[in-house]
C-alpha positions in Angstrom: -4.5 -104.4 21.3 -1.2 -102.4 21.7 -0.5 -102.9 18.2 -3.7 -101.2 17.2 -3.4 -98.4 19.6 -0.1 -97.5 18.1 -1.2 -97.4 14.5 -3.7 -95.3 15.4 -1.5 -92.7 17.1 0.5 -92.8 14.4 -2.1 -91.9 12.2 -2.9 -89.1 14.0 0.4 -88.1 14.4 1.1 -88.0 10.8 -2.6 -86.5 9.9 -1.6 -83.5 12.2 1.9 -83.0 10.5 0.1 -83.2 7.9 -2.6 -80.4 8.5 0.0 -78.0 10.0 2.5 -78.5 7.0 -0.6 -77.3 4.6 -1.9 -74.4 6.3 1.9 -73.3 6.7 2.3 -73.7 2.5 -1.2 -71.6 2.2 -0.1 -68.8 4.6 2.7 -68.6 2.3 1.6 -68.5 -1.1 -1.5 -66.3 0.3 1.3 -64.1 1.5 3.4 -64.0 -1.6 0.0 -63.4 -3.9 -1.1 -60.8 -1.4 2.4 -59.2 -1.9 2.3 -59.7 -5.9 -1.2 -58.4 -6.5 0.0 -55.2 -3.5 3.4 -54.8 -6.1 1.2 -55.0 -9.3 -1.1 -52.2 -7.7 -1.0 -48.5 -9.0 -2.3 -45.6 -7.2 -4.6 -43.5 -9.1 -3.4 -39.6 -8.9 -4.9 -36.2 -10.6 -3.2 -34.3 -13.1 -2.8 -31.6 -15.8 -0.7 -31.3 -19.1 1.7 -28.6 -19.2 0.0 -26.3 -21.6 0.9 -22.7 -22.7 -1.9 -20.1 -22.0 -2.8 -17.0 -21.7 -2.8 -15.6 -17.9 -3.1 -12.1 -16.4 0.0 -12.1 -13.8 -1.2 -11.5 -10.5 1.5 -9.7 -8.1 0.5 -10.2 -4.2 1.9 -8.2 -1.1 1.2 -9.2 2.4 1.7 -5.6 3.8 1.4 -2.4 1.9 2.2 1.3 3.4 0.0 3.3 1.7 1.4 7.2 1.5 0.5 10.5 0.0 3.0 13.2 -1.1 0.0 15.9 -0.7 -0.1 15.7 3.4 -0.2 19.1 5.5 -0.8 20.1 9.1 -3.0 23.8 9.0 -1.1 25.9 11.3 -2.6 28.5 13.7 -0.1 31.6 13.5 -1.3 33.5 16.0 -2.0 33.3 19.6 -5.9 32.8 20.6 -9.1 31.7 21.0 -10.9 29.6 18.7 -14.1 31.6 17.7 -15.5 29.3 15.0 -14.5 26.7 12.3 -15.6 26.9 8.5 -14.8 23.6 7.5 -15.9 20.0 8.2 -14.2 16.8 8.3 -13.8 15.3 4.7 -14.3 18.5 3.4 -12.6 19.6 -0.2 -11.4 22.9 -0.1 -9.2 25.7 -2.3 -5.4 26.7 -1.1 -5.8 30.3 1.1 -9.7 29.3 1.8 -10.5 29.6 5.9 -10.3 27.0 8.0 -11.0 28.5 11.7 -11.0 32.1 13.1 -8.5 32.5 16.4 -9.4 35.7 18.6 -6.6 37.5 20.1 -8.0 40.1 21.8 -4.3 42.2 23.0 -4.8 42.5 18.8 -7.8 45.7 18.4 -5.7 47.0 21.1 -2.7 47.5 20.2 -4.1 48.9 16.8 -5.6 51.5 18.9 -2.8 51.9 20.6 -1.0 52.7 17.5 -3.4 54.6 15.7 -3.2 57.2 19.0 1.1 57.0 18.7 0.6 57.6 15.0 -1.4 60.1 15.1 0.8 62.3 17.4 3.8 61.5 16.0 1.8 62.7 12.5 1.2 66.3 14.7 5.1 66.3 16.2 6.1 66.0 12.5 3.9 68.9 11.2 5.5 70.8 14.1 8.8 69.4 13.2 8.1 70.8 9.6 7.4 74.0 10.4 9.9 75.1 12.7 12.5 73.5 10.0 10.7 75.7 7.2 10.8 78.6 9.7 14.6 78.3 10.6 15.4 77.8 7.3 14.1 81.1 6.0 15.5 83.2 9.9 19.2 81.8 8.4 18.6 82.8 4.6 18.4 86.2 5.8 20.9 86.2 8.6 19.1 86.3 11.7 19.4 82.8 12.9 22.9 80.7 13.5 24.0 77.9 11.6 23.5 75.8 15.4 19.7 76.5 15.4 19.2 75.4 11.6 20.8 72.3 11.8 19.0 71.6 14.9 15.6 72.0 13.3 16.6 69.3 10.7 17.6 67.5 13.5 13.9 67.4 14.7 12.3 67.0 11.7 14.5 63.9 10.7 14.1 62.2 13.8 10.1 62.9 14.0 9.8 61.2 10.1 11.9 57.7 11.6 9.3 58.0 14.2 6.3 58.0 11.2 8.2 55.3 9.7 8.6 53.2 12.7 5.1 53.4 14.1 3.5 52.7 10.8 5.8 49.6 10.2 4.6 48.5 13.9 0.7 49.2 13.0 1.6 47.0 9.7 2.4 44.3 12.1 -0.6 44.2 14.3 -2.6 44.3 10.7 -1.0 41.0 9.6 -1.5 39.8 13.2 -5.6 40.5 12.9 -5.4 39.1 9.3 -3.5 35.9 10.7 -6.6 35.2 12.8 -8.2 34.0 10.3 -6.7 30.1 9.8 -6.2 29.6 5.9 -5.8 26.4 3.8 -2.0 25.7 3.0 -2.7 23.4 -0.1 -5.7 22.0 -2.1 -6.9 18.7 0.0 -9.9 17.7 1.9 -9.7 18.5 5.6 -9.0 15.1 7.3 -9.0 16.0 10.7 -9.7 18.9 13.4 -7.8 19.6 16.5 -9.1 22.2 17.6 -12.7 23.0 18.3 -14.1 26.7 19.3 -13.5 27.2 22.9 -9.9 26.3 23.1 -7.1 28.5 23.4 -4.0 27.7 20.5 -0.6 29.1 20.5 1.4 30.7 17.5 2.7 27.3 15.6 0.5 25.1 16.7 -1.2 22.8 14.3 -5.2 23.4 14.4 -5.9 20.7 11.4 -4.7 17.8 9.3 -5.6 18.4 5.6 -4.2 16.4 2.4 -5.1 14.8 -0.8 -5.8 11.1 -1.0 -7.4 11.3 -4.6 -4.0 9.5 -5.4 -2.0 7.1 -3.1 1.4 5.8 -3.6 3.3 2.4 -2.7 6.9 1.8 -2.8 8.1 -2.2 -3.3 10.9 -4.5 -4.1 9.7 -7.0 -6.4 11.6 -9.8 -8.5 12.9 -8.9 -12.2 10.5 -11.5 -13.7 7.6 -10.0 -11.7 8.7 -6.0 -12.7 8.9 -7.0 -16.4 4.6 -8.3 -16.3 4.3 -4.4 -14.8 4.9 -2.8 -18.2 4.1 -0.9 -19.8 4.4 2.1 -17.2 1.5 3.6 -17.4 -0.6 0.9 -18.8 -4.0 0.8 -16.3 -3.8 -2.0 -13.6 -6.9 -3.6 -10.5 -5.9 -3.6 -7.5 -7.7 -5.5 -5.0 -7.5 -5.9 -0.8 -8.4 -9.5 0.5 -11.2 -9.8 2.9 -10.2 -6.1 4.6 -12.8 -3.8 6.2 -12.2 -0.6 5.3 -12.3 1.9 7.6 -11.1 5.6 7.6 -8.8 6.9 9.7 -9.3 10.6 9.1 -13.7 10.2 9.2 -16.2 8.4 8.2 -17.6 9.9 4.4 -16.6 8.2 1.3 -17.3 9.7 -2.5 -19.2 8.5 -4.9 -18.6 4.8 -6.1 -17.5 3.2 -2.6 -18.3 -0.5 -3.0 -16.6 -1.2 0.7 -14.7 -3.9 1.2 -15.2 -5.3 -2.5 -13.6 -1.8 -4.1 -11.2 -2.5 -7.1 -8.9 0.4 -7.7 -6.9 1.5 -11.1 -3.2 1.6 -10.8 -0.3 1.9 -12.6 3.3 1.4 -12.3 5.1 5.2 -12.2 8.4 4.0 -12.1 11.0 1.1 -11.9 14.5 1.1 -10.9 17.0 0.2 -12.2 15.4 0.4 -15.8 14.7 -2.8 -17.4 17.2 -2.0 -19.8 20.0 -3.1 -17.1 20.6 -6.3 -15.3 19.1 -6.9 -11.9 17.4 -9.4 -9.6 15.4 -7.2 -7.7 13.8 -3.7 -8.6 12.4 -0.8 -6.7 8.6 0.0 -8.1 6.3 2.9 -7.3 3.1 2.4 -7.8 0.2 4.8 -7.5 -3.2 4.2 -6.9 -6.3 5.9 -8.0 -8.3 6.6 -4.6 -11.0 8.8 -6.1 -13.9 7.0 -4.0 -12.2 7.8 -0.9 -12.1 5.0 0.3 -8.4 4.4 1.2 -6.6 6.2 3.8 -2.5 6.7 4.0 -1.9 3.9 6.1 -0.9 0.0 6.2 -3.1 -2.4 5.0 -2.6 -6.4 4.6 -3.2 -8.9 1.3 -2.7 -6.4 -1.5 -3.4 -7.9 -5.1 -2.2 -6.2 -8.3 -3.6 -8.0 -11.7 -1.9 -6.5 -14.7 -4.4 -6.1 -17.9 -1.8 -7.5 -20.8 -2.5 -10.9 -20.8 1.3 -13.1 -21.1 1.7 -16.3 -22.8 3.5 -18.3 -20.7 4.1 -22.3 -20.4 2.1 -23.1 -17.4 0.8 -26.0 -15.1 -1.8 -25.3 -12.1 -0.9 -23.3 -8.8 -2.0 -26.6 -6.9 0.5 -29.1 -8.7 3.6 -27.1 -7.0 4.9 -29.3 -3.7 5.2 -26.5 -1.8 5.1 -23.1 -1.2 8.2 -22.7 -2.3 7.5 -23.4 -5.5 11.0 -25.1 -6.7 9.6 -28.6 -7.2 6.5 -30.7 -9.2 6.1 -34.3 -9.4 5.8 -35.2 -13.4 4.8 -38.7 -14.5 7.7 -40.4 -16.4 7.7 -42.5 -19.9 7.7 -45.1 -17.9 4.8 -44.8 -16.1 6.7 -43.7 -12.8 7.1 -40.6 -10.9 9.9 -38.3 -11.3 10.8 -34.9 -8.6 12.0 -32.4 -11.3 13.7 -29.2 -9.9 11.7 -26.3 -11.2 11.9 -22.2 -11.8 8.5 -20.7 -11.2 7.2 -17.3 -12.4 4.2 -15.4 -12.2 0.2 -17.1 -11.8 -3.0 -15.6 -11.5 -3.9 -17.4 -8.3 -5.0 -20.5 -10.9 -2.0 -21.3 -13.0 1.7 -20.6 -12.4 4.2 -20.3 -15.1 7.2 -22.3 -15.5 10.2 -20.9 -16.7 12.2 -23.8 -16.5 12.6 -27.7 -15.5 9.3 -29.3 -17.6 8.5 -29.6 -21.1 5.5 -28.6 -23.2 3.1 -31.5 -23.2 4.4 -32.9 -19.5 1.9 -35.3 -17.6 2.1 -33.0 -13.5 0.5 -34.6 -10.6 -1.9 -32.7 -9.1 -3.6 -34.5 -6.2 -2.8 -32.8 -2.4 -1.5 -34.9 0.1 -0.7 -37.9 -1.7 2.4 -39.5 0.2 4.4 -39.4 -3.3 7.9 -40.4 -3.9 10.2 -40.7 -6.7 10.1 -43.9 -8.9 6.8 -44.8 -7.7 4.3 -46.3 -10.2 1.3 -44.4 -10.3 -1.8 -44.3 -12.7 -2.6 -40.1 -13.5 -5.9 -39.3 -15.4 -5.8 -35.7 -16.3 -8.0 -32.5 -16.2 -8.2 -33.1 -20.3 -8.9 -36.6 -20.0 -11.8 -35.9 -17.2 -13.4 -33.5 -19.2 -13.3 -36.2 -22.6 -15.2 -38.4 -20.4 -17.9 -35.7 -19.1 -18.5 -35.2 -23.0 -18.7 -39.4 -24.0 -21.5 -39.2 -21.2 -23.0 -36.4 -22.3 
């Protein structure tokens, strides 16, 4: 009975080595084909062929400071009331036109007062005259002295400096009256009003803001690469703003052709410096900017887009295959079938496709899936945009 009771445990002994041994041998080869098949395994990724297109170079700016070189305060140039205004805000008027009429009432006065000085220093003079004339003739004949003669011209000089001298001061107070009337400095729309009739201004003191916006200018430094897609000079450009409201800083009426927010203005490239002729990095450009709906103001607005109208012919890939915003690096698929980091020079794009100066060949496979954990030497399998659209047309 104890023989049989040992056999038996050492059946069962065995038959459990035996079960453990196996399932240890199957985790293991499960593991190692799990491992094979995860090795063998290619991740599927977007991409494009490096193709050389056509684009229309689009230059951005985050900030722009919008100026005019027309820009004028209307100066009061007497001292006064305002009586009235002739102008409105937005207004487009003529150089020397009125703007506002100042009252100085110590003005009609003092005219007065000078017409009454004038006019007896006019009757001293005619007596002045007279007794000069009358002396003169007493010492032809003898019967007056050299003393009284020269005395008599005396008089008579003195009461013409005082004609003289009065008139000039009446001239005075007559530019003084015709200064109450507040004229245009320059051509321009009237872009603000300080003043308002009622209020009392000093001599100097600016009553308006007046200037002309029909043209605005912008002053950057851009790269060489980016200057040399700007020519030719004069060669109409769009500008565009980026989701900004427009709103006038100097009133509220816009000319004909406003389209709000969505306005595209014609531009063109005035000047760039240094010339393209010498050798530079970086060069100043003004551009200006053709404002005739009114719509922009001198002033600082955001996300500033300049498209230039000469197509380029550039070797390009798209915007969204770059690795960062930097743009100095693109993952290209390898003759091998795995990835390679390639070091890159980037030019311009038109928000779609960038250029590439340097670093890829014509005909290069570029990933372009997002947020794909990607590193170099990694096998990947990349269907391209071409190959996408071959398919859309077998199924068609």
């Amino acid at each position: 009975m104890k023989r049989y009771f040992i056999i038996a445990l050492v059946t069962i002994l065995v038959l459990a080595v035996g079960i453990v041994g196996y399932g240890t041998w199957l985790n293991s080869s499960s593991e190692s084909i799990i491992t094979q098949r995860m090795s063998e395994r290619k991740m599927t990724l977007s991409g494009a062929v490096a193709t050389r297109r056509d684009i229309l170079p689009v230059v951005r700016w985050k900030t722009v400071s919008l100026y005019s070189d027309i820009h004028t305060d209307v100066v009061a140039q007497v001292d006064g009331i305002v009586a009235e205004t002739f102008v409105q805000r937005q207004q487009l008027i003529s150089e020397g036109d009125p703007v506002m009429r100042v009252v100085n009432e110590d003005v009609p006065i003092k005219l007065r007062q000078a017409d009454g000085s004038l006019a007896k220093a006019q009757a001293e003079l005619v007596r002045a005259e007279r007794s000069y004339i009358r002396q003169s003739t007493l010492y032809q004949a003898d019967a007056t002295p050299k003393e009284r003669l020269d005395e008599a011209e005396a008089y008579y000089l003195t009461a013409q400096a005082s004609i003289a001298e009065l008139e000039a001061q009446r001239n005075l107070y007559e530019v003084m009256e015709a200064r109450q009337i507040v004229r245009a400095p320059i051509t321009g729309r009237i872009l603000m009003l300080y003043r308002t009739p009622g209020t009392f201004v000093t001599g100097g003191t600016p009553v308006a803001l007046m200037g002309d916006f029909t043209t605005l200018w912008f002053k950057s430094e851009i790269p060489d690469n980016m200057a040399r897609y700007l020519l030719p000079l004069m060669q109409p450009k769009k500008v565009t703003f980026e989701r900004t409201d427009f709103s006038k800083a100097y009133g509220t009426e816009f000319s004909k052709g406003n389209e709000g927010h969505e306005q595209e203005f014609s531009a063109w490239v005035q000047k760039i410096s240094p010339p393209l002729s010498e050798p530079a990095e970086m060069r100043t450009v003004i551009l200006g900017i053709d404002n005739a709906s009114g719509v922009l103001e001198a002033q600082t607005y955001q996300d500033m887009y300049l498209k230039s109208a000469t197509p380029v012919s550039a070797l390009t890939v798209p915007l969204k295959a770059m690795t960062d915003a930097s743009r100095e690096s693109i993952y290209v698929l390898g003759a091998d079938g795995k990835l390679e980091l390639r070091k890159v020079e980037a030019g311009a794009d038109d928000g779609t496709y960038v250029e590439i100066l340097s670093g890829i060949n014509e005909g290069d496979v570029v990933v372009t899936t997002r947020n794909a954990k990607l590193v170099a030497g990694m096998e990947v399998n990349v269907i391209t945009d071409e190959q996408k659209q071959e398919k859309k047309e077998e199924v068609k």
